[in-house]
C-alpha positions in Angstrom: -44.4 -76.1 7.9 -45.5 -73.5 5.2 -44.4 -75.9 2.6 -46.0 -78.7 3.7 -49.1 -76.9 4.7 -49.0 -75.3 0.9 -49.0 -79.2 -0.7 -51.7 -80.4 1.4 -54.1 -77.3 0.2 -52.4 -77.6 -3.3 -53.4 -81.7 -3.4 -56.8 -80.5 -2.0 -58.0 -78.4 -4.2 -56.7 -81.4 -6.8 -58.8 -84.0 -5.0 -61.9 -81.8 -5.1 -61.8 -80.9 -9.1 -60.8 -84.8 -9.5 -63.8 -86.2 -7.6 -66.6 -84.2 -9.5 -64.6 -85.3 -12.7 -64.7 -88.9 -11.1 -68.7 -88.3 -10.6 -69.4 -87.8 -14.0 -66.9 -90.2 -15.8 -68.6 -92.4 -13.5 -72.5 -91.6 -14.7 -71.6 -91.8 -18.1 -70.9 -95.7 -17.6 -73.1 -98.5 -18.5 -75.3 -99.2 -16.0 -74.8 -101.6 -13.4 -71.9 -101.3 -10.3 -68.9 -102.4 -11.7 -66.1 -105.0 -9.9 -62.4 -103.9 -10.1 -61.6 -106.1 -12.7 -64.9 -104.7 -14.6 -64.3 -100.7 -13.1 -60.3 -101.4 -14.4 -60.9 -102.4 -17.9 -63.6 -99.1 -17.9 -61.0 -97.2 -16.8 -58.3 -97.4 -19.2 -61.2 -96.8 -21.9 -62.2 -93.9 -20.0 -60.2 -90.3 -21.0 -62.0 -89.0 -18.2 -61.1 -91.2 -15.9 -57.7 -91.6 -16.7 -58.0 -88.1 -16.2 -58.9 -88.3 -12.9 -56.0 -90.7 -12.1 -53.2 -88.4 -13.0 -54.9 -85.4 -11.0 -54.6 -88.3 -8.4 -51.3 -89.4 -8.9 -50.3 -85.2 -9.0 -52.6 -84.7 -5.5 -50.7 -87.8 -4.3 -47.0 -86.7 -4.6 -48.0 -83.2 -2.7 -49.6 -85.2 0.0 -46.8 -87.3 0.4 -43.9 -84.2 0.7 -47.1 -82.8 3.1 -47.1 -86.1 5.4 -43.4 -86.2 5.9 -43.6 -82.2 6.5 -46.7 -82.3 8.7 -48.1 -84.1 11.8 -50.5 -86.7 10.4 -53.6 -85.1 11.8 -52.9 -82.0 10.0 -51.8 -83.4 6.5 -55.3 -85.2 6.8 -57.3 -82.3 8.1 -56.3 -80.4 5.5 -57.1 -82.8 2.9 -60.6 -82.0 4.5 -60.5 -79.2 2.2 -61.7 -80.9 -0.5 -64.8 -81.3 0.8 -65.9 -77.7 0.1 -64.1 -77.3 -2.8 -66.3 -80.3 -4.4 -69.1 -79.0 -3.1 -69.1 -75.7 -5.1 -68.0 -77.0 -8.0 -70.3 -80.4 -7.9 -73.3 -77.4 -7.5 -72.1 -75.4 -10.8 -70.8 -78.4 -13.2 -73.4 -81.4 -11.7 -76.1 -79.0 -10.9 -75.9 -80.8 -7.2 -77.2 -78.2 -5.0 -76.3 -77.6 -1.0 -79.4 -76.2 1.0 -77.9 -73.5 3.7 -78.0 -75.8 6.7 -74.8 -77.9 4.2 -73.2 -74.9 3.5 -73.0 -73.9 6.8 -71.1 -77.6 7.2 -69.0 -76.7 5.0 -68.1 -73.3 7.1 -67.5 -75.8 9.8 -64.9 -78.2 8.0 -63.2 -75.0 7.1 -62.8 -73.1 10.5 -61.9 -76.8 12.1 -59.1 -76.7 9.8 -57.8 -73.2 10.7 -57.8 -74.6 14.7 -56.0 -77.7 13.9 -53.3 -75.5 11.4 -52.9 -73.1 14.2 -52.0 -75.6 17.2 -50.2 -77.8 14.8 -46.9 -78.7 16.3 -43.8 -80.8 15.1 -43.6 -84.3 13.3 -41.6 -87.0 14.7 -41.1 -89.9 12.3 -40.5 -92.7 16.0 -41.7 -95.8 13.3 -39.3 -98.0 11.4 -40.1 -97.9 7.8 -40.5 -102.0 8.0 -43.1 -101.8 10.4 -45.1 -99.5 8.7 -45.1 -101.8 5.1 -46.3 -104.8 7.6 -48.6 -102.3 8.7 -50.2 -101.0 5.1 -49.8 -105.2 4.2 -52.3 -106.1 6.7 -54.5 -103.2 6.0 -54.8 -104.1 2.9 -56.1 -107.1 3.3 -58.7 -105.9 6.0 -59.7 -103.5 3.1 -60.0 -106.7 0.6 -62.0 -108.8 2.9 -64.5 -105.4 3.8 -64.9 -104.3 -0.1 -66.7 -107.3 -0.6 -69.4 -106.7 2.2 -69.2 -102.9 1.2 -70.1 -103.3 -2.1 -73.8 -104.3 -1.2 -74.4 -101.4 1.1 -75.2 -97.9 0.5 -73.2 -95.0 -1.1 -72.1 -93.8 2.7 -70.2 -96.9 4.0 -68.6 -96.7 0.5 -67.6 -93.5 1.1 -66.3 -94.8 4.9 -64.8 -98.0 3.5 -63.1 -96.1 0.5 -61.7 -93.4 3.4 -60.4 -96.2 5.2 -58.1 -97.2 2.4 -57.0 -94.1 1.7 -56.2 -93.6 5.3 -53.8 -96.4 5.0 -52.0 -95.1 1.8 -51.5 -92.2 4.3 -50.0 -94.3 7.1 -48.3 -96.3 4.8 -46.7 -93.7 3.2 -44.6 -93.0 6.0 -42.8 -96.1 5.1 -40.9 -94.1 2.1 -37.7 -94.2 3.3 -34.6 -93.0 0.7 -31.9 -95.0 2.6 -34.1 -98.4 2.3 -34.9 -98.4 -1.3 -36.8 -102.4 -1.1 -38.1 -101.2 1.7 -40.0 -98.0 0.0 -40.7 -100.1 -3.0 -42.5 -102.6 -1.0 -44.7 -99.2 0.5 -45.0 -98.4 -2.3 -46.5 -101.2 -3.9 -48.4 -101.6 -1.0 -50.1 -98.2 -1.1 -50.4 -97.8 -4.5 -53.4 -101.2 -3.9 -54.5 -99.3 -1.6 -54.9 -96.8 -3.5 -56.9 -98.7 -6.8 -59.4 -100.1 -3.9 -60.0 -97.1 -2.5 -60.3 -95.3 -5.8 -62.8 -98.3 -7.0 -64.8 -98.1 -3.8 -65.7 -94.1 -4.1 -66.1 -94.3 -7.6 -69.1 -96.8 -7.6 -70.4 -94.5 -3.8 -70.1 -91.7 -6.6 -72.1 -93.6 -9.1 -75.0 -94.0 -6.4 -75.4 -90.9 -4.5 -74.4 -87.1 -4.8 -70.9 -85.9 -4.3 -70.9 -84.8 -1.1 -72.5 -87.3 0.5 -70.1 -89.8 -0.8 -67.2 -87.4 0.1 -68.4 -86.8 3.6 -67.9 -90.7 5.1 -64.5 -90.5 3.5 -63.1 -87.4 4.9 -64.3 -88.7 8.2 -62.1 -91.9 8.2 -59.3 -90.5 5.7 -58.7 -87.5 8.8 -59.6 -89.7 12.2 -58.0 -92.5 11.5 -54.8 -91.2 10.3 -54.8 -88.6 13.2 -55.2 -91.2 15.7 -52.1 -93.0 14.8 -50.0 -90.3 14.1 -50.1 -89.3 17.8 -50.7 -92.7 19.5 -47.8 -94.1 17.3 -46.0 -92.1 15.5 -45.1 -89.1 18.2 -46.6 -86.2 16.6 -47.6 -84.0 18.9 -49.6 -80.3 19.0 -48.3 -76.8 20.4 -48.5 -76.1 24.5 -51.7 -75.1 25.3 -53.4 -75.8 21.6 -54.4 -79.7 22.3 -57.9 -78.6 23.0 -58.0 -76.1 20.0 -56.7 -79.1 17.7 -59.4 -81.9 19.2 -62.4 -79.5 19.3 -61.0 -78.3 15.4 -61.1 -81.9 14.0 -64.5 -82.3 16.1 -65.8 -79.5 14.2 -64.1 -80.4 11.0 -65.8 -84.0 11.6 -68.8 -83.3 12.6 -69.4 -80.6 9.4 -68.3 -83.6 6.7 -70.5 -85.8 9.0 -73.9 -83.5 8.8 -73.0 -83.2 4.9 -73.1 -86.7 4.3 -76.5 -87.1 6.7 -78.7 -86.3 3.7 -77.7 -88.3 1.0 -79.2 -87.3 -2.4 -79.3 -89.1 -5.3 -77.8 -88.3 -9.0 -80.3 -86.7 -11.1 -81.9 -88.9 -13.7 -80.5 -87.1 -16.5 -76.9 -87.2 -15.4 -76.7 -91.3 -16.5 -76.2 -92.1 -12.6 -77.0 -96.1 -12.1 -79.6 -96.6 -9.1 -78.5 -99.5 -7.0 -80.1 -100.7 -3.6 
């Protein structure tokens, strides 16, 4: 438990520095919302951005060892975490300020988190690695088919839609099995897609809006989602006597990312942010 709950703060605090990185890589490019053909190509020309990718692909491989040590609703609230830790840095480096009523959100995301830690019970892993890589496969292609609707709308339902893939690259994961190795390099494959869409997705939300309003939406989905299947179908259950702690924690945790992301601003002029409707 104390290792796993150690990698899912140690990729947090990755995925916070990454995503105000991401923000600016991602004002500093020409204007316009780029496709993930066009958003690839930038990529690789990007040092910043490739940047961000490692710190990714670092935060990744401690969120994995933390979702085979953790209940899925835990290893996903905690990822919560890097909701305030953007938000402090986003207000020194990006000059992006919070007003109190947002910091106090950010008190609430954190004290959710200490709930669910505390009534955190054990992890049961009741899915067949198959299953879960048919799973990620048709989530996938949910995620395709939305991106192109989600690309017209507004910087919060790319933030939700991003979330939603990166939820799957959580469930997914779970498919990483040591005795089946096609079977964990079909997960694999499968979450690392997952993982460029949902990384294309919150880059362009970035690109529109400030950082944590596009963060918010995707914290909500990345922790609900997740949580909801790890108990309805994967068996992971909560400490006697905690299950109401651990609900009104993730309500709390929800419903701070939620009132952060209820204001969205917009990048400051002189940052290089594109404006898109």
């Amino acid at each position: 438990m104390i290792l796993g709950l150690a990698c899912a703060l140690g990729s947090a605090v990755l995925f916070g520095v990454s995503a105000v990185l991401q923000a600016h890589a991602m004002r500093a490019l020409p204007e316009g919302d780029p496709g993930l053909r066009t958003f690839a190509r930038a990529a690789v020309r990007s040092w910043p951005l490739l940047a961000v990718v490692g710190a990714y692909l670092a935060g990744f491989g401690l969120h994995a060892v933390a979702l085979w040590l953790l209940p899925l609703y835990l290893a996903q609230a905690s990822i919560s975490l890097s909701l305030p830790v953007t938000a402090v840095i986003s207000a020194v480096v990006l000059h992006e300020r919070l007003e109190p009523g947002r910091w106090l959100a950010v008190a609430a995301v954190i004290a959710g988190l200490v709930l669910v830690a505390l009534g955190a019970g054990g992890v049961e892993h009741t899915a067949s690695a198959a299953a879960l890589v048919v799973v990620g496969g048709v989530w996938l292609l949910v995620l395709g088919i939305g991106a192109r609707w989600s690309i017209r709308a507004g910087a919060g339902v790319l933030g939700a839609w991003s979330g939603l893939g990166y939820a799957g690259t959580a469930v997914t994961t779970r498919g990483l099995d040591l005795d089946a190795p096609l079977v964990s390099l079909a997960a694999l494959a499968v979450v690392s897609a997952l993982g460029v869409v949902a990384f294309w997705l919150y880059s362009v939300a970035l690109g529109r809006a400030d950082v944590a309003s596009s963060t918010a939406p995707l914290i909500v989905m990345q922790t609900c989602v997740p949580a909801l299947v790890g108990v309805l179908a994967f068996g992971d259950t909560v400490r006697a006597g905690w299950t109401v702690a651990v609900v009104g924690g993730l309500a709390l945790s929800i419903a701070g990312a939620i009132h952060l992301g209820r204001q969205p601003g917009s990048a400051t002029a002189g940052s290089g942010v594109r404006m898109s409707a």
